[in-house]
N, C-alpha and C positions, 0 to 999 in steps of 0.2 A: 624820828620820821614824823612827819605832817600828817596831821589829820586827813582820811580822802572821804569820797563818799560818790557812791557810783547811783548816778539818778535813775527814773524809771526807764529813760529811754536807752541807757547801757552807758552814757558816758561817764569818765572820771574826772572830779576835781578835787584838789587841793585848797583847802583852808588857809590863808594866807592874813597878817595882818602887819594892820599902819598904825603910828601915833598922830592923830592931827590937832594941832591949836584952835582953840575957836576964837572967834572974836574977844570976848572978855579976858581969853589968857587961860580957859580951860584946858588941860591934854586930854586925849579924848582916844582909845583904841575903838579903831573899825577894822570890822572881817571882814572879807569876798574871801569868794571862791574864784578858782585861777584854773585854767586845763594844764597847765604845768606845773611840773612840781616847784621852781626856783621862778621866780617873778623879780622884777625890777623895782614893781611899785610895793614890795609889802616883802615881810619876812615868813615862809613856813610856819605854823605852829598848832598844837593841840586843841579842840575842842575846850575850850571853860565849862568847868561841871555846872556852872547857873546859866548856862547856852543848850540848846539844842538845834537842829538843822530843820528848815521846812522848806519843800517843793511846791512848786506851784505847776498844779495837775497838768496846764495847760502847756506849757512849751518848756519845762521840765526845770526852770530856773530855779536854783538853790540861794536861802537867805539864813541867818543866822539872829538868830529870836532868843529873848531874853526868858526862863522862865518864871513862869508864876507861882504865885503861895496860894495855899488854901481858898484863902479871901477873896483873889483875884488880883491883888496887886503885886507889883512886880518887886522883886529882892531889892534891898538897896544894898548898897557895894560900897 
């Protein structure tokens, strides 16, 4: 089952992700959140344990944030 996560204003979403290319020829995974559980543009999938979820207080949008080390800089991968 897909990660959900229910915001402060009660809705639920689904963590969903894409591979995309970048210009140079990178592959590159991007999350969204989806109100459904099966989506078109991305496949279901778990939480990455060097991710966490953050809302923004204001109209309750959910993003997917990379975390930090001690130092303050971000894990390399």
């Amino acid at each position: 089952m897909a990660y959900q996560h229910t915001n402060s204003k009660g809705v639920t979403y689904y963590l969903h992700k894409t591979e995309s290319v970048l210009r140079g020829g990178k592959h590159q995974i991007i999350y969204f959140f989806a109100k459904v559980a099966k989506n078109k543009k991305g496949t279901p999938c778990d939480l990455p344990e060097d991710r966490f979820v953050k809302e923004n207080p204001r109209n309750g949008f959910l993003t997917v944030s990379k975390k930090k080390d001690d130092d303050g800089s971000s894990k390399a991968e």
